[in-house]
N, C-alpha and C positions, 0 to 999 in steps of 0.2 A: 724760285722763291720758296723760302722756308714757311710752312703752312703753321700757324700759332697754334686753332683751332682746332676740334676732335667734333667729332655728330655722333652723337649718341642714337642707340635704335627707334628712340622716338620724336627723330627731327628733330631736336635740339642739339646744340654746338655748344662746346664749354670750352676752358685756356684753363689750363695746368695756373696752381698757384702763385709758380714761380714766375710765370709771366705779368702778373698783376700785383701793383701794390697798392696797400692804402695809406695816404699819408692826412695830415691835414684838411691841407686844399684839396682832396678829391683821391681817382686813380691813376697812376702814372705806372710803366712799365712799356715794356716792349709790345701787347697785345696792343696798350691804348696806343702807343708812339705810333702804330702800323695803322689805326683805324683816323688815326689822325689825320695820316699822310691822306690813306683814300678820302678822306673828306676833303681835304687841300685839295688833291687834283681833280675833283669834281665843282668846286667851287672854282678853280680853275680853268675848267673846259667852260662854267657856264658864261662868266667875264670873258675868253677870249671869242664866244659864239656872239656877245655883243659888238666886240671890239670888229671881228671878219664882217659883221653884219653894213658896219657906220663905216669902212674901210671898202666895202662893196657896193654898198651905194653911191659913196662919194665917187669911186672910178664911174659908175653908170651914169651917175648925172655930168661927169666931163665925157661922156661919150669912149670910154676906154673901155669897153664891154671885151675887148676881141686883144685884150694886150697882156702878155706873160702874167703879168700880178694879178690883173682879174683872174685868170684860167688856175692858178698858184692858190689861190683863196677861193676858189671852190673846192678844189679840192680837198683844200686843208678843213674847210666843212661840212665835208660829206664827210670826211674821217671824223673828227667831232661828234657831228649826231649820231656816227654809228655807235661811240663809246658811247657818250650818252644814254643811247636805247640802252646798252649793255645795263649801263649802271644802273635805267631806271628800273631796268627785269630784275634784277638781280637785288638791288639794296631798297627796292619797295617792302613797304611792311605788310605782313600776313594777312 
């Protein structure tokens, strides 16, 4: 993955000009295109962590606690909140 961002010596990160633009409506460029996406796939992990949730209970309440798709969707929820932690450590503010 192509890194946008530079860290300056005093903990601050900047993007070269040419990755940001100003138009009108706001900023667009390849810096915002990329901060986008991770916002996408974090609003994404957080709907599919509801979606495993109502999908995990409903197998529990028919008693399929012990059947490939329950054991399938823990898993896929332990990988989830791991991202998660990730992105909370990392994109929490200062």
């Amino acid at each position: 993955m192509e890194r946008l961002t530079r860290k300056l010596d005093n903990n601050v990160y900047v993007v070269d000009d040419a990755r940001i633009k100003h138009g009108e409506n706001g900023y667009s460029g390849d810096a915002i295109y990329k901060l986008a996406r991770l916002e996408d796939m974090y609003d994404k992990l957080i709907s599919r962590e509801k979606e495993i949730t109502e999908e995990m209970e409903a197998l529990r309440i028919d008693g399929r606690m012990h059947t490939d798709r329950y054991r399938h969707l823990e898993g896929v929820k332990i990988t989830n909140n791991t991202m998660k932690m990730l992105f909370d450590a990392y994109w929490r503010d200062k």
